[in-house]
C-alpha positions as CSV (number, residue, x, y, z in Angstrom):
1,X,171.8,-38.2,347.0
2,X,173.0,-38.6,343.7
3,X,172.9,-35.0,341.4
4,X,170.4,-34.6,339.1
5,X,170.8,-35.4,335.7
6,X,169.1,-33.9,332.7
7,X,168.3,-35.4,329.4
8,X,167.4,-33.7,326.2
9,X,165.0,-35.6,324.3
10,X,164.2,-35.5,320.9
11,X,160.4,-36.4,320.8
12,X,159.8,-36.0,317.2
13,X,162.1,-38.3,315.8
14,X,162.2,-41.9,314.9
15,X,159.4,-43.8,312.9
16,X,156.8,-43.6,315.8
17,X,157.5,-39.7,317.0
18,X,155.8,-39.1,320.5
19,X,153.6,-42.0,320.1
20,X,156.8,-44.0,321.6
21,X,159.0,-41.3,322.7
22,X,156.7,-39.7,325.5
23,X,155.0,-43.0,327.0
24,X,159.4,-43.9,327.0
25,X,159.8,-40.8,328.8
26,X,157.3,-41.3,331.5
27,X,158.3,-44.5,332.5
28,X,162.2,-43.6,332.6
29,X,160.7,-41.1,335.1
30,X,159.0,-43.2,336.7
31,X,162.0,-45.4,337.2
32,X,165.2,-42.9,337.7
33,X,164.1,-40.2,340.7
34,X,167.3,-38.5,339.6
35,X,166.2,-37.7,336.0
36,X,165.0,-34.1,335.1
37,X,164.2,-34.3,331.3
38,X,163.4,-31.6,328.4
39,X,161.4,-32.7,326.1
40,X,161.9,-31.4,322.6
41,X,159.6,-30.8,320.0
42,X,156.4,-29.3,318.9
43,X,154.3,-28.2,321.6
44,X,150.5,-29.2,319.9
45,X,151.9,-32.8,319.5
46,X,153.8,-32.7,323.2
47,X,150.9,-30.8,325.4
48,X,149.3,-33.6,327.0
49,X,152.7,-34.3,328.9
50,X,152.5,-33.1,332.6
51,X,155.4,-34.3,335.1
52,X,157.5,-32.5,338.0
53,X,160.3,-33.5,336.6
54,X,159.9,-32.5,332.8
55,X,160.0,-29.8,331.0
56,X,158.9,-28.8,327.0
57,X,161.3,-26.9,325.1
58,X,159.7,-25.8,321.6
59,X,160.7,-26.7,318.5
60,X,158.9,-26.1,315.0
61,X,160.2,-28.4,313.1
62,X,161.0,-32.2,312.4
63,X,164.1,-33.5,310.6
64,X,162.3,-37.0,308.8
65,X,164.4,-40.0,308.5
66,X,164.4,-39.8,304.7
67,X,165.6,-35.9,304.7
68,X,168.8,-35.5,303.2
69,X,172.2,-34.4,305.6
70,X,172.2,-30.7,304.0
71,X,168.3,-30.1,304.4
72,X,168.7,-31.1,308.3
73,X,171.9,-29.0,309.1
74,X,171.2,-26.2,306.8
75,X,167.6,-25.3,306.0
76,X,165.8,-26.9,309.3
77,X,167.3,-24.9,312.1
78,X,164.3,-25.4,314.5
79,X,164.1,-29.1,314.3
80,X,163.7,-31.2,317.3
81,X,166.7,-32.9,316.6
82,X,169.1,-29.8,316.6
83,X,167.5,-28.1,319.7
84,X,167.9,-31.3,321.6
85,X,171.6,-31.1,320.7
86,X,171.5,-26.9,321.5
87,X,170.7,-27.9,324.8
88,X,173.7,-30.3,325.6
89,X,175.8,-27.5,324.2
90,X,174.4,-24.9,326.0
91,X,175.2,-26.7,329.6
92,X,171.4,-27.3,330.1
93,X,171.5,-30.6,329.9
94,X,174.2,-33.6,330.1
95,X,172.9,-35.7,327.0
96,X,171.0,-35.9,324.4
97,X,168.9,-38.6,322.6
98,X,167.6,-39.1,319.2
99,X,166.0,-42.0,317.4
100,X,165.7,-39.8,314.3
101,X,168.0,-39.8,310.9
102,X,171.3,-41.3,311.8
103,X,173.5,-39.0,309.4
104,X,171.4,-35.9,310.1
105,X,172.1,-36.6,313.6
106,X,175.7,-37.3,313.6
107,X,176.4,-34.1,311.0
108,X,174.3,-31.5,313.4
109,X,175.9,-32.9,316.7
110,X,179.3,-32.6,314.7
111,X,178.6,-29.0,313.7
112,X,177.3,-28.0,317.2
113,X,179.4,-29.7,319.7
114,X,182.9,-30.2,317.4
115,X,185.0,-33.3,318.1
116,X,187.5,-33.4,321.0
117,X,190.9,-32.8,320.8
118,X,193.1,-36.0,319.5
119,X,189.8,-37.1,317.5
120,X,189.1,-36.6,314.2
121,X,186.1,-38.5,313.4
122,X,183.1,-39.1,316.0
123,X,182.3,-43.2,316.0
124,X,179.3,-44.8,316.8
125,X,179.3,-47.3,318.9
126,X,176.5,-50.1,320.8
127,X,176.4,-53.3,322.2
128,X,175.2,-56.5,321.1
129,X,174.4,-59.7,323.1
130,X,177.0,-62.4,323.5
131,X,177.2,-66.1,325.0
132,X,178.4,-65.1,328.1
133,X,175.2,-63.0,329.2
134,X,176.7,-59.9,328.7
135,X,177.1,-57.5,325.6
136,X,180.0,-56.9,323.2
137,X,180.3,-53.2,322.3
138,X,181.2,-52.3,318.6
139,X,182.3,-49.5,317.1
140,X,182.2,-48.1,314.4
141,X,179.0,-48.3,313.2
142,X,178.4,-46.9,310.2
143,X,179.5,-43.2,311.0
144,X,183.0,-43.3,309.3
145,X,183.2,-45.9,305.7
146,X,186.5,-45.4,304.7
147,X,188.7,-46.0,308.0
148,X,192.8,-45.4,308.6
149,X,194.9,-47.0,311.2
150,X,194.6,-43.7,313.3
151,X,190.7,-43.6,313.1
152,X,190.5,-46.9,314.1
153,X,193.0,-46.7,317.3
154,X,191.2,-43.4,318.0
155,X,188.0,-45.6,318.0
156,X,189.4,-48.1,320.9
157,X,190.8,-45.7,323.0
158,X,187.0,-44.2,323.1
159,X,185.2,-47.6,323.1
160,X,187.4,-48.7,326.4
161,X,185.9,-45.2,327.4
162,X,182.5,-45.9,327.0
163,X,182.6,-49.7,328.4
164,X,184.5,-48.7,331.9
165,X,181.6,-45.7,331.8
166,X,178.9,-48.0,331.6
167,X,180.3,-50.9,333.5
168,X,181.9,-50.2,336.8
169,X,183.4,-53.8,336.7
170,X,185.4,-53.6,334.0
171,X,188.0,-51.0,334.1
172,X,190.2,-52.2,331.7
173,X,188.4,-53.9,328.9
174,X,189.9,-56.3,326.6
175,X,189.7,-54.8,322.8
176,X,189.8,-57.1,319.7
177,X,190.8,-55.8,315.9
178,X,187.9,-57.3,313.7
179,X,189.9,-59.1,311.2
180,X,189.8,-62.1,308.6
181,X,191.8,-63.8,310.9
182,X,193.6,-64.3,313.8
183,X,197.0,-64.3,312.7
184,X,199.0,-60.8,312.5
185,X,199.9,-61.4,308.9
186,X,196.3,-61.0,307.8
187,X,194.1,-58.3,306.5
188,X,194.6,-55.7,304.3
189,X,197.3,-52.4,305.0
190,X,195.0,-50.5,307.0
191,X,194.0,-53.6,309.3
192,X,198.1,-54.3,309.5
193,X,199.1,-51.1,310.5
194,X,196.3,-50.8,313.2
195,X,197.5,-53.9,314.6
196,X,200.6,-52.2,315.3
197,X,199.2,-49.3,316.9
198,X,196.8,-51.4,319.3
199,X,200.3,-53.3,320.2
200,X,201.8,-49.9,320.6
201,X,198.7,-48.7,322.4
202,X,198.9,-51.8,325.0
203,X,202.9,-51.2,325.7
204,X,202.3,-47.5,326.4
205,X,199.4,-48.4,329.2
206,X,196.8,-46.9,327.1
207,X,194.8,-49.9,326.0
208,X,194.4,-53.6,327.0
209,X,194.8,-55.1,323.4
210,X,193.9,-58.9,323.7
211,X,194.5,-59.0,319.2
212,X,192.7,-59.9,315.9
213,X,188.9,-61.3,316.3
214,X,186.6,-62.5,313.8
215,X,182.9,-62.2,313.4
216,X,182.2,-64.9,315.6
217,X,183.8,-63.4,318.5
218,X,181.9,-60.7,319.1
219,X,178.4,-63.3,320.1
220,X,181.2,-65.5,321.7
221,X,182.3,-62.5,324.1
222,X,186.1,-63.3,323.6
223,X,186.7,-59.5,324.2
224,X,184.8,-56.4,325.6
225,X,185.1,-54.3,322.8
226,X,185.6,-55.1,318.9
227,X,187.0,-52.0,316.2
228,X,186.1,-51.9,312.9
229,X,185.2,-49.1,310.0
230,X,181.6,-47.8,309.8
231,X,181.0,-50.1,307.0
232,X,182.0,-53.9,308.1
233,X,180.8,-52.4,311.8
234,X,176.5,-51.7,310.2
235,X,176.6,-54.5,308.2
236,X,177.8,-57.0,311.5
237,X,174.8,-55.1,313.0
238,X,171.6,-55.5,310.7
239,X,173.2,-59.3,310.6
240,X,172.6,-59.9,314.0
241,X,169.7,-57.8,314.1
242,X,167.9,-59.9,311.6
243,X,169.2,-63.2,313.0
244,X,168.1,-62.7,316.6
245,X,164.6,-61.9,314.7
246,X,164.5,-64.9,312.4
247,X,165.3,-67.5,315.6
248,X,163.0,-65.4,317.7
249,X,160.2,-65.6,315.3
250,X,161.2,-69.6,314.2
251,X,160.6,-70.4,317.9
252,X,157.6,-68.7,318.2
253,X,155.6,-70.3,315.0
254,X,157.0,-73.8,316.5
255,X,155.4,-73.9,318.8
256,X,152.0,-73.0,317.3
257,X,152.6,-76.1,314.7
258,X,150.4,-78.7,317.2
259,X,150.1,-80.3,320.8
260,X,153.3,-81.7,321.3
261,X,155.6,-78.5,320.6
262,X,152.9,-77.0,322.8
263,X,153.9,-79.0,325.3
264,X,157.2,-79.5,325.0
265,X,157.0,-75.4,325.0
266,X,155.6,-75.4,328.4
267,X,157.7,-77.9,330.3
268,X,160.8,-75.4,328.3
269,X,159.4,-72.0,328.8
270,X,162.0,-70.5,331.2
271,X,165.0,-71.2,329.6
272,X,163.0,-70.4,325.8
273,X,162.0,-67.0,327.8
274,X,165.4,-66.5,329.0
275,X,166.9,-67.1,325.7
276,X,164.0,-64.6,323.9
277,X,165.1,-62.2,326.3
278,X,168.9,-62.7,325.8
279,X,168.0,-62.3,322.2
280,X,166.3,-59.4,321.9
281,X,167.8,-56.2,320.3
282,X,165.6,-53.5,321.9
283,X,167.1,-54.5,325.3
284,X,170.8,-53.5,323.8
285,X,169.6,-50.4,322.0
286,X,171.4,-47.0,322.2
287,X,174.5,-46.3,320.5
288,X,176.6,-43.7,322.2
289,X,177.9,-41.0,319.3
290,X,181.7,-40.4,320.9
291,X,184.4,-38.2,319.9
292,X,182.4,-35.2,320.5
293,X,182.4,-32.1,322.9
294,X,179.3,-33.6,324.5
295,X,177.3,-36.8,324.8
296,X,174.6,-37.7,322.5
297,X,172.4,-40.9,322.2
298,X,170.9,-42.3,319.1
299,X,168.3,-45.1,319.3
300,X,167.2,-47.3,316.5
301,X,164.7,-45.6,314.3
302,X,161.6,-47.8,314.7
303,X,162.2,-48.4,318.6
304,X,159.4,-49.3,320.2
305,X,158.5,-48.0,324.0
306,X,160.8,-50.3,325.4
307,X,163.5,-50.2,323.6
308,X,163.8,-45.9,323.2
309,X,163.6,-46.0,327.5
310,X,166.6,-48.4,326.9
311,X,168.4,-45.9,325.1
312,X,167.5,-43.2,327.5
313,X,168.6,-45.4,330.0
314,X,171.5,-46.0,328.4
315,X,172.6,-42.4,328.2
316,X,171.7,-41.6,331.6
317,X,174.4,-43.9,333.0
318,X,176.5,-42.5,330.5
319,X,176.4,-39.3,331.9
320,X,175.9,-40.0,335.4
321,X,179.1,-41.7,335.3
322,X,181.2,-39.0,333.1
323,X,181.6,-40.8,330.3
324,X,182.3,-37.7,328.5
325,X,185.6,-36.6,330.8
326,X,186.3,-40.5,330.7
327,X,186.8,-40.5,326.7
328,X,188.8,-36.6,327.4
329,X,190.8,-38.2,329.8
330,X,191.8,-41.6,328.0
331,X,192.3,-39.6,324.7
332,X,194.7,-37.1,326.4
333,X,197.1,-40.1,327.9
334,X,197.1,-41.6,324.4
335,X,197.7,-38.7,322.3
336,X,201.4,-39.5,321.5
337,X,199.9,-42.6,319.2
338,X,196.4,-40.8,318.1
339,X,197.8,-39.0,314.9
340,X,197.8,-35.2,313.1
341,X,194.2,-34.5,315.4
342,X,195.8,-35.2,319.0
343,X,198.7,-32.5,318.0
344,X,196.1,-29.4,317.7
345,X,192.7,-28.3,319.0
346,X,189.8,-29.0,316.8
347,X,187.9,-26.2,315.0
């Protein structure tokens, strides 16, 4: 029997609250014998919620997704969001996930948990869909704007952390600098000097640096994991979240236009349905927050049911497969390369 893992789960938060959140919860239950989960929030809006295997853990209130960073960490101390987090860093549970205010999220699980040693900023980091049926994961996010080469090496040496985690196949992923172009010569200073730390990174053992990707690569699947800042990294992601949308929904009024792309729509409706499927961003969602002295999950604000069970699925693996002493572990071998944070403990 495999040990029982424990999630801490933010119902409030998100666009939908426990609308989505609880009927998520019970069919992760439903589906993962293993999982014990605590559900976090208020307990009028959480009551009707009866199973073996989950517990309520009160909270009074709700950090919104338009409240700004110093309201959530400073003035709303009982939110659902920072309890959730409480409980990862109190041992009583392995993860925690959140589909509420991305910045709010990331400050209070910075403040609670603190960043490992070697790191100095937490990433964000997900997966989107490729050609070759799989997913490319992406970091960072949108967590960290203004990037140096040290951030950004300290980014792949967690990403190859989270993909070996989540992916028992592939133990040493291939990890691509998202770049203008190819060529070394390209790209600004900061992009340059990476380079030459990934190459560094790859001599010493620590990382399996296949080089310089463009956008394209990351739908193509040419590597496993692509590093960029926070900024080019959120911007790549509403892209292709918007795209997958528009193609989804252009196939979808085509064949409502008459009787022939009705038909034709028949004869083609398992590979259309396998390509939807492919397609769709609620099957990818869950972005891991790494970096920090304890996991936590963050799903996309306006998750439906099945795509906030995807991230609690998501984060389940993660911590059923240690993802957390993964990323300690991978950081420690490459600490030599990692910069000022890898030479003393963090506050």
């Amino acid at each position: 029997m495999s040990p029982m893992i424990t999630l801490a789960v933010d119902c409030m938060g998100g666009d939908h609250g426990p609308r989505v959140t609880l009927a998520a919860c019970r069919q992760f239950l439903d589906n993962h014998p293993q999982a014990h989960l605590l559900l976090v929030g208020r307990p009028d809006d959480l009551g009707g919620f009866a199973h073996a295997r989950a517990q309520i853990v009160p909270a009074s209130e709700v950090v919104s997704m338009d409240d700004p960073v110093e309201v959530a960490l400073r003035r709303k101390k009982d939110s659902s969001m920072r309890v959730a987090i409480q409980q990862v860093k109190d041992g009583a549970a392995q993860v925690a996930v959140s589909a509420g205010n991305t910045g709010a999220l990331m400050a209070i699980a910075r403040y609670l948990l603190k960043t490992l040693d070697g790191i100095d900023r937490p990433a964000i980091a997900t997966q989107m869909p490729n050609a070759q049926g799989g997913a490319t994961t992406v970091l960072d996010l949108g967590a960290n704007v203004d990037c140096t080469a040290e951030h950004l090496l300290q980014f792949a040496v967690m990403g190859a952390a989270l993909v070996t985690a989540l992916n028992e196949s592939t133990q040493e992923p291939a990890v691509g600098l998202l770049n203008i172009g190819e060529e070394v010569i390209k790209g600004n200073e900061v992009i340059k000097r990476t380079g030459e730390l990934l190459r560094s990174a790859a001599q010493s053992g620590d990382l399996n640096f296949y080089g310089n990707v463009e956008g394209n690569d990351i739908f193509k699947g040419t590597v496993d994991i692509v590093v960029c800042d926070g900024f080019v990294g959120n911007v790549a992601l509403k892209a292709s979240e918007g795209v997958a949308s528009m193609i989804v929904g252009a196939l979808k009024q085509e064949f409502k236009r008459n009787i022939f792309t009705k038909l034709a729509a028949v004869v083609a409706y398992p590979v259309l349905s396998a390509l939807m499927k492919r397609m769709d961003h609620r099957r990818y969602n869950g972005a891991a927050l790494l970096g920090l002295r304890g996991l936590v999950f963050k799903s996309h604000g306006s998750a439906d049911i099945l795509a906030f069970e995807q991230a609690l699925n998501r984060a389940y693996d993660a911590a059923r497969n240690n993802l957390l002493d993964r990323v300690r572990s991978r950081v420690a071998h490459a600490a030599p390369l990692l910069g000022p944070a890898a030479a003393q403990p963090a506050p």
